[in-house]
C-alpha positions as CSV (number, residue, x, y, z in Angstrom):
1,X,102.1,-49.8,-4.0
2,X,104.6,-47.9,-3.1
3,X,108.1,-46.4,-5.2
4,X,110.0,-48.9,-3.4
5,X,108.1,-51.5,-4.7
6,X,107.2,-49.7,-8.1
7,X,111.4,-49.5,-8.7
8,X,111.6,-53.2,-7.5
9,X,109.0,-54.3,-10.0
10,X,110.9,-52.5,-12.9
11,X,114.3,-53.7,-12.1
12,X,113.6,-57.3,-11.3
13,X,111.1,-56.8,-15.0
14,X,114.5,-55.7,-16.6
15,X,116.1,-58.6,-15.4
16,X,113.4,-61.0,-16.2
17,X,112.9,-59.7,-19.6
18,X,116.5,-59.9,-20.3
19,X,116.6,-63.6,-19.1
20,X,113.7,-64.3,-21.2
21,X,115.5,-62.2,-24.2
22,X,118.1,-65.0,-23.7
23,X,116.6,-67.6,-23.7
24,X,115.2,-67.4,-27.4
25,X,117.3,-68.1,-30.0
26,X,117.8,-65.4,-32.4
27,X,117.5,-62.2,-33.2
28,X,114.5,-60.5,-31.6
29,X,113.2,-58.0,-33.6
30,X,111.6,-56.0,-30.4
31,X,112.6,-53.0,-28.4
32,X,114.2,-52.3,-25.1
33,X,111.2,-50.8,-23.6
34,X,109.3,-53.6,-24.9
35,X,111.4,-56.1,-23.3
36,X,111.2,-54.5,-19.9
37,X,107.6,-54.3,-20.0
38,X,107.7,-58.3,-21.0
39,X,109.4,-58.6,-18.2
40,X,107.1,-56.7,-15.7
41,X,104.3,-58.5,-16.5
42,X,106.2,-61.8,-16.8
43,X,107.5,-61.0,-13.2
44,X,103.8,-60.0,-11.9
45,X,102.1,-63.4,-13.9
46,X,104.8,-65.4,-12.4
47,X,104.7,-64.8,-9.1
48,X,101.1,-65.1,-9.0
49,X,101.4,-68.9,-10.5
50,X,104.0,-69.6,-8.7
51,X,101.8,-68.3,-5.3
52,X,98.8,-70.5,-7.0
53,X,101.2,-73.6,-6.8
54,X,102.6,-73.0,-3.4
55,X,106.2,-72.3,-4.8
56,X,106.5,-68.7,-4.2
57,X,107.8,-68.3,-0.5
58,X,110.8,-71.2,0.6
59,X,113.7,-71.0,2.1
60,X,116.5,-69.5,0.1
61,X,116.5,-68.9,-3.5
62,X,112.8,-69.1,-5.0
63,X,114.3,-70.9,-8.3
64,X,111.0,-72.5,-9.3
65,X,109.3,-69.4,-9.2
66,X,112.2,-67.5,-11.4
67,X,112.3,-70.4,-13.9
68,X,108.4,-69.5,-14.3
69,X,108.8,-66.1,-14.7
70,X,111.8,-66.2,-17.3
71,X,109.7,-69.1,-19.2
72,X,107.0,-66.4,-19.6
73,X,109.4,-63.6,-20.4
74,X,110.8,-66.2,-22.7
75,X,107.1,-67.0,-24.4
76,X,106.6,-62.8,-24.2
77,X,109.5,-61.9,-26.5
78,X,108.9,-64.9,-28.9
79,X,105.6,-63.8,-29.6
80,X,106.4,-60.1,-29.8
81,X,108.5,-60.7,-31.9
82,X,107.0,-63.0,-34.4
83,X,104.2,-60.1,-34.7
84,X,107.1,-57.6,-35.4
85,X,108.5,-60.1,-38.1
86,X,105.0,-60.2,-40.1
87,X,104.9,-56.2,-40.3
């Protein structure tokens, strides 16, 4: 991979993660850092399912394969954070 792709991966992981952030109600109890690396490998997992179902590559906006990444983000942070809320 190369730092092209390595910066893409982190931004569109910040983004991701942030979407996800927002869509759980609350107050998450979880870092920045931690949010950005929910949404790296929300990013990586969904685009992988979303290649698995033959959603990842259509014309235009891929929205069914960014409603499946921010869904995971989404699941991410709710989980971190009800492990951070038991410590």
């Amino acid at each position: 991979m190369e730092i092209s792709g390595i910066i893409s991966a982190i931004v569109i992981g910040i983004v991701i993660g942030v979407l996800g952030r927002l869509v759980v109600p609350g107050r998450q109890h979880i870092g920045v850092l931690l949010t950005i690396l929910v949404g790296i490998v929300a990013a990586l997992l969904g685009s992988a399912i979303a290649a698995g179902l033959d959603v990842a590559d259509t014309k235009g906006v891929d929205w069914i394969e960014w409603l499946i990444q921010i869904g995971l983000a989404a699941l991410g942070v709710a989980a971190l954070d009800r492990t951070r809320v038991r410590r």
